[in-house]
ZAZA-315725 format. One record per residue (C-alpha): residue number from 1; chain; x, y, z. Coordinates in pm, 1 decimal. Layout:
N
PT    k  c         u         v         w
PT  NUM  A         X         Y         Z
...
***
This chain:
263
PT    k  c         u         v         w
PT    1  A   18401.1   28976.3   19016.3
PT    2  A   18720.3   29104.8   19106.2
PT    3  A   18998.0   28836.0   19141.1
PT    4  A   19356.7   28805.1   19302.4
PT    5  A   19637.2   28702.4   19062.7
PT    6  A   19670.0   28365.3   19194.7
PT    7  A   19259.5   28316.9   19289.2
PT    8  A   19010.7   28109.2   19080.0
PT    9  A   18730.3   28276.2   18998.6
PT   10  A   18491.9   28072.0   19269.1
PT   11  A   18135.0   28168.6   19207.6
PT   12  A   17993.1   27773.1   19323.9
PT   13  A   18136.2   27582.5   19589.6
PT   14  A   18035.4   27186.6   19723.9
PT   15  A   18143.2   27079.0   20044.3
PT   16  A   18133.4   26695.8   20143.4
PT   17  A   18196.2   26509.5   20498.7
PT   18  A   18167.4   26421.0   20816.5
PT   19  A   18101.4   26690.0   21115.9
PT   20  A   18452.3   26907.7   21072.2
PT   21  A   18257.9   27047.5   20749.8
PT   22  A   17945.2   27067.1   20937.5
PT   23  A   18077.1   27284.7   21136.5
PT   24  A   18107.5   27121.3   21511.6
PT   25  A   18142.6   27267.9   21778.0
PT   26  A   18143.8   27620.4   21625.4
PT   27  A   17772.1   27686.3   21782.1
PT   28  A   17570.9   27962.8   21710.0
PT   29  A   17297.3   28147.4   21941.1
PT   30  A   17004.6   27969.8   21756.8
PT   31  A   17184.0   27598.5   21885.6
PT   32  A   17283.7   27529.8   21464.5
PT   33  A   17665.3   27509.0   21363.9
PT   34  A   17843.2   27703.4   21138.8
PT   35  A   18195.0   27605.9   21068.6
PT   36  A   18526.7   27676.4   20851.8
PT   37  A   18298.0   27565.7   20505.6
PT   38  A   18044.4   27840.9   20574.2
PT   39  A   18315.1   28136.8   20679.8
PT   40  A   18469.1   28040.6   20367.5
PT   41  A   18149.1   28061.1   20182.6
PT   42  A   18082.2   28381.6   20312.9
PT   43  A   18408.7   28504.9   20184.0
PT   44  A   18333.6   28383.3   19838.7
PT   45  A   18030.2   28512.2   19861.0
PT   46  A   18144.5   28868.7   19931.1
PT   47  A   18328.2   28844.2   19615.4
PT   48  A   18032.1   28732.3   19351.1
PT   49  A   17676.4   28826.4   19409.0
PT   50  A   17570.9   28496.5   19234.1
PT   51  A   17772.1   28275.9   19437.7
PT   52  A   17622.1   27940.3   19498.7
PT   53  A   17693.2   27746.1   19818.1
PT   54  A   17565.0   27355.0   19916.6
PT   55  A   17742.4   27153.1   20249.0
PT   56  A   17673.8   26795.2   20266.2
PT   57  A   17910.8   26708.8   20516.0
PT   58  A   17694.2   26522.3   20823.4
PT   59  A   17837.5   26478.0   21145.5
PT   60  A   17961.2   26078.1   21203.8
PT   61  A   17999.1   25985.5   20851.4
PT   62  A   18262.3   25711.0   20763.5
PT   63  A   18409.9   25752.0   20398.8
PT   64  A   18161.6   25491.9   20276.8
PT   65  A   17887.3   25680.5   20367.4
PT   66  A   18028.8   26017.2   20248.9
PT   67  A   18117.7   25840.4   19899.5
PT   68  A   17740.4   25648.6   19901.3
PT   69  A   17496.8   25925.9   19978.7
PT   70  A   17707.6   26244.4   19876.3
PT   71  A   17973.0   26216.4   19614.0
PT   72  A   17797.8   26122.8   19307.4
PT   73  A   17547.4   26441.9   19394.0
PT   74  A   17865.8   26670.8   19417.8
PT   75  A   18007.0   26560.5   19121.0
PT   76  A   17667.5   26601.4   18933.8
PT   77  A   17621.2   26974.2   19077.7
PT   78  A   17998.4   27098.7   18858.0
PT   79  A   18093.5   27352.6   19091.1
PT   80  A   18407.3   27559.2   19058.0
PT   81  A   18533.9   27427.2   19439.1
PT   82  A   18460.2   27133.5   19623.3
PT   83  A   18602.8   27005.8   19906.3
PT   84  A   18633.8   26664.5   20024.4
PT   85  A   18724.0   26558.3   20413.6
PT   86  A   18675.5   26210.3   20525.1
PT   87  A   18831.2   25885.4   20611.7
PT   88  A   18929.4   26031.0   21000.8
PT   89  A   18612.5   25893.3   21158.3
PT   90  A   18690.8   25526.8   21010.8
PT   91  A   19037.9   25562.8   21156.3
PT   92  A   18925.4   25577.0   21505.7
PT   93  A   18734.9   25303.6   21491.9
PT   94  A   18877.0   24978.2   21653.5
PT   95  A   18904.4   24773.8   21330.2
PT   96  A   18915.1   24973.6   21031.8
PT   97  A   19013.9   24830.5   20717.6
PT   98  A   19267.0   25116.5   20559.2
PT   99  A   19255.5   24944.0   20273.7
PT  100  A   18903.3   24965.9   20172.7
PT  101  A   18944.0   25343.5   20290.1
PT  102  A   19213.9   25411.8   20026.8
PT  103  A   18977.5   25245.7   19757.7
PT  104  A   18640.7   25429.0   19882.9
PT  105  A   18895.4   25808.0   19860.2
PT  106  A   19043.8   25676.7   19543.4
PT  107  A   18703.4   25600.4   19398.6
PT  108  A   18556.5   25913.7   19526.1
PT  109  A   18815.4   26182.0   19385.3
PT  110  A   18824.7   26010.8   19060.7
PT  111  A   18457.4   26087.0   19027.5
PT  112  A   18494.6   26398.5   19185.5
PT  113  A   18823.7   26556.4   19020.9
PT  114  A   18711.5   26569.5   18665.1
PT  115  A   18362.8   26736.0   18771.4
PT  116  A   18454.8   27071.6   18927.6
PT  117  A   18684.9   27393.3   18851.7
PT  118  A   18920.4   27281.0   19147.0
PT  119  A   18888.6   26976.2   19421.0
PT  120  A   19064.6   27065.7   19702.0
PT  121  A   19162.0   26769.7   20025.3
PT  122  A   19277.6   26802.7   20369.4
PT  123  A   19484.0   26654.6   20608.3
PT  124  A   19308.1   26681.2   20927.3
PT  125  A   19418.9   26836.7   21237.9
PT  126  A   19458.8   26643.7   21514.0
PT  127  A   19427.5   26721.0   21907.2
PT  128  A   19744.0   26690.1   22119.3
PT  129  A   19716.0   26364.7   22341.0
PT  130  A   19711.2   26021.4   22418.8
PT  131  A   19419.9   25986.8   22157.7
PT  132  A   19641.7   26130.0   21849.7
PT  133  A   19927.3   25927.9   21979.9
PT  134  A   19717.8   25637.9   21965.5
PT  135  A   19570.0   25700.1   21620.7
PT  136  A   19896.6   25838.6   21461.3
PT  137  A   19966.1   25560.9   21228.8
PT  138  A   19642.3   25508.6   21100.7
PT  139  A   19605.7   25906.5   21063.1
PT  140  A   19959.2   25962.9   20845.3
PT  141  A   19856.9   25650.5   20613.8
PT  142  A   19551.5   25857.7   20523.3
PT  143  A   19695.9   26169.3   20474.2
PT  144  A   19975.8   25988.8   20265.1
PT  145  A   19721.1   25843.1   20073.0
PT  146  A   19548.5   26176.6   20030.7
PT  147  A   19879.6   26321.6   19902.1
PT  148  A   19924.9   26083.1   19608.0
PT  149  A   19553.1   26120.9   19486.6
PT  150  A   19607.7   26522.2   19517.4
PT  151  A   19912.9   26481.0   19283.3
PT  152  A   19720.9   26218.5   19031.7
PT  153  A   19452.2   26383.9   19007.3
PT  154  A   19530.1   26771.1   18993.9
PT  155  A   19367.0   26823.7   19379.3
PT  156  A   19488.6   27126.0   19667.4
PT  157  A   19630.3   26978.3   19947.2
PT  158  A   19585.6   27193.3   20298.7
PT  159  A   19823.7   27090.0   20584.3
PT  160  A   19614.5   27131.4   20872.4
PT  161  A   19783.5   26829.0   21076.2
PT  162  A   20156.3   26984.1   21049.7
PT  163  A   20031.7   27332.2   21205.0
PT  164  A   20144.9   27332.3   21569.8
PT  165  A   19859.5   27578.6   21681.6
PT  166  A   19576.2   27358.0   21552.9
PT  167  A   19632.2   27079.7   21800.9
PT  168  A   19662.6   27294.1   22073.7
PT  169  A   19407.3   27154.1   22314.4
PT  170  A   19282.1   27506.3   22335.5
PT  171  A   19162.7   27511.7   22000.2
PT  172  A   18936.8   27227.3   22038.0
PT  173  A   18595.1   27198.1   22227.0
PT  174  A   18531.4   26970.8   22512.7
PT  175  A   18429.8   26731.1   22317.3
PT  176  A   18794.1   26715.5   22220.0
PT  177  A   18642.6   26582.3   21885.9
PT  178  A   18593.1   26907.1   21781.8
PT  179  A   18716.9   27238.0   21674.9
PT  180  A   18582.3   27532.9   21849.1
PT  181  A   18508.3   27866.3   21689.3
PT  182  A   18863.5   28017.2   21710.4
PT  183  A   18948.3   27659.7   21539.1
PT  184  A   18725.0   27663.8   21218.5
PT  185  A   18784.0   28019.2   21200.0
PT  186  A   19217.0   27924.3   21132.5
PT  187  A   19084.6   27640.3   20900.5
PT  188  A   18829.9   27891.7   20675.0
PT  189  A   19205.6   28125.7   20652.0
PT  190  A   19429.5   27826.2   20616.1
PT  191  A   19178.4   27729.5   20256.1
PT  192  A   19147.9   28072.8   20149.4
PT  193  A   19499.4   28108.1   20170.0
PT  194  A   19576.8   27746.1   19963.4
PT  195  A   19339.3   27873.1   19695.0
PT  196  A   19521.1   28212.8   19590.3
PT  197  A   19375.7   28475.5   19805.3
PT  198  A   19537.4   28716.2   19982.7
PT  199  A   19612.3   28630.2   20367.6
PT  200  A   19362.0   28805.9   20593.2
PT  201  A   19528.4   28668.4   20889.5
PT  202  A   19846.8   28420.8   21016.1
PT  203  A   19629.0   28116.2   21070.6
PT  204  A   19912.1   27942.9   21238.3
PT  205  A   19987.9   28176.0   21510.0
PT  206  A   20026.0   28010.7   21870.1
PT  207  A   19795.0   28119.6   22126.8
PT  208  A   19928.3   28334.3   22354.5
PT  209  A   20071.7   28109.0   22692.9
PT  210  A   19811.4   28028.9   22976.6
PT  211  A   19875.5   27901.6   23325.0
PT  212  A   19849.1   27525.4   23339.5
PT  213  A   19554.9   27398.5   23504.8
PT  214  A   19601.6   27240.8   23825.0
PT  215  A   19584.0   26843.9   23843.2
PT  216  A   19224.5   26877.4   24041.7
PT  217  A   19092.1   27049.8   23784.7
PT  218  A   19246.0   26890.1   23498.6
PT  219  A   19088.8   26546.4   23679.7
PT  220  A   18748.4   26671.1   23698.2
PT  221  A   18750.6   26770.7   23334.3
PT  222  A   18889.1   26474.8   23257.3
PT  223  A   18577.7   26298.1   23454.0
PT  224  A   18331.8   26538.6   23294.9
PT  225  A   18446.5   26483.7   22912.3
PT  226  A   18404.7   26093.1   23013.2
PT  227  A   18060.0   26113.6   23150.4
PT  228  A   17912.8   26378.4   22867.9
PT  229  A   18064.1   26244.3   22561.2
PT  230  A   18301.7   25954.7   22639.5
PT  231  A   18090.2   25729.8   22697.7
PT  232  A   17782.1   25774.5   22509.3
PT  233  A   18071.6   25774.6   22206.3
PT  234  A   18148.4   25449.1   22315.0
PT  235  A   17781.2   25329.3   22364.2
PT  236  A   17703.5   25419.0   22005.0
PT  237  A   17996.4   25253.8   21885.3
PT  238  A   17912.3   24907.3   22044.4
PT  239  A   17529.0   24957.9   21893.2
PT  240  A   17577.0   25046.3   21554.7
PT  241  A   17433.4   25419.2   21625.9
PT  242  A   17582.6   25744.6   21463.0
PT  243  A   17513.5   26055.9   21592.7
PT  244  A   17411.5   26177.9   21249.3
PT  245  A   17159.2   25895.7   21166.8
PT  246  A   16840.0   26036.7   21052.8
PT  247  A   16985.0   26352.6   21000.3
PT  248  A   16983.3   26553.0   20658.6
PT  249  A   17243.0   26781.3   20541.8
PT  250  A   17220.2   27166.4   20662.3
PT  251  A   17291.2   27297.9   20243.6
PT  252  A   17177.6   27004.2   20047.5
PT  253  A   17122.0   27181.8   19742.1
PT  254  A   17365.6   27451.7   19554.0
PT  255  A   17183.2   27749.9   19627.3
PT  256  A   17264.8   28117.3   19626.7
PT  257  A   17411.9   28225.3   19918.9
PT  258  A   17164.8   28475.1   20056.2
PT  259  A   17278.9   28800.2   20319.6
PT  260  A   17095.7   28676.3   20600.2
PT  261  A   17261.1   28328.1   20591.3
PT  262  A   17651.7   28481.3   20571.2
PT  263  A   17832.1   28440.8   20896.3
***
């Protein structure tokens, strides 16, 4: 394999979460998601024939569920990379305890530090708006927290919350929960970057300027996020419901990443 001075050599790599490492809302033709963990795969991948990939992150997952149903299988699989994102879905929920979140990320990077080649965490990006404004405090207590377990434990740290161009609300679906394509793309960079490699690309480069929508039609998109995804949010929320019950993770084992499955 060849290797940059600064690279690890990366020839297995574990990613755990919620739906930011599944890979909403970068769609692809066939209706499945792909997503900053697989373009980084792919990368890998390119590098060592016997790479091994496994993602699984499910979409909806609070850090209790993450550290419950996947941690203790990443840790088991001793890859040379894995990459933990949670805590951001139990932020936005009206009553979240931050304490128990700091215990459940404490408890899950302890088991998950001394079990692969490198752990690497991220502080999240975060969409321009009311919503972020809202959220701020909660959002910054994680990331500090992350921070302080990165430097205990030996983890990478990526800044994707301090990068201007990732809350650009042009770099997120309509969802606005979610990253689009251009969006995961910057993320797959901003990791490749943090581990050694080479850059391929400025991953923080503003988008070039765009008119501003007009207040008619920033209304009616307004109205159309509420109806499409607003709300049923909301109706989940006040029944218990995640949009990833039921559902199994797209990579659940560590598997050789074949041609036909790279981005």
């Amino acid at each position: 394999m060849t290797e940059t001075a600064n690279a690890p050599a990366i020839s297995s790599f574990v990613a755990l979460g919620d739906s930011f490492t599944e890979g909403m809302s970068d769609r692809l033709p066939d209706g499945t998601y792909r997503g900053w963990a697989d373009l980084l795969a792919a990368r890998l991948a390119a590098r060592d024939p016997g790479f091994r990939y496994a993602n699984l992150a499910v979409r909806g997952k609070l850090i209790g569920q993450i550290a419950a149903e996947q941690v203790d299988l990443a840790a088991a699989m001793g890859a040379d990379l894995v990459t933990l994102v949670g805590g951001l879905n139990d932020t936005l929920r009206p009553k979240c305890d931050m304490g128990r979140v700091r215990g459940l990320l404490e408890e899950s990077v302890a088991k998950l530090a001394p079990n692969c080649g490198q752990l690497v965490l991220m502080r999240s990006p975060g969409r321009r708006g009311p919503v972020l404004e809202r959220y701020r405090s909660r959002m910054e207590q994680l990331f500090s927290c992350i921070d302080e377990l990165a430097a205990e434990h030996g983890a990478v740290v990526v800044d994707l919350y301090s990068a201007e161009t990732l809350s650009d609300p042009r770099m997120w679906a309509e969802d606005r929960l979610h990253l689009t394509g251009e969006g995961h793309r910057r993320v797959a960079e901003a990791v490749w970057q943090r581990l050694g490699h080479p850059a391929e690309s400025d991953w923080r480069t503003p988008l070039e300027p765009t008119p501003v929508p007009s207040w008619t039609t920033r209304r009616r998109a307004d109205a159309a996020f509420a109806r499409e995804y607003l709300l049923p949010w909301i109706g989940r929320r006040l029944t218990g419901r995640s949009s990833g019950d039921g559902r199994a993770p797209k990579r659940p084992e560590l598997a050789s990443l074949a041609c036909e499955d790279t981005p």
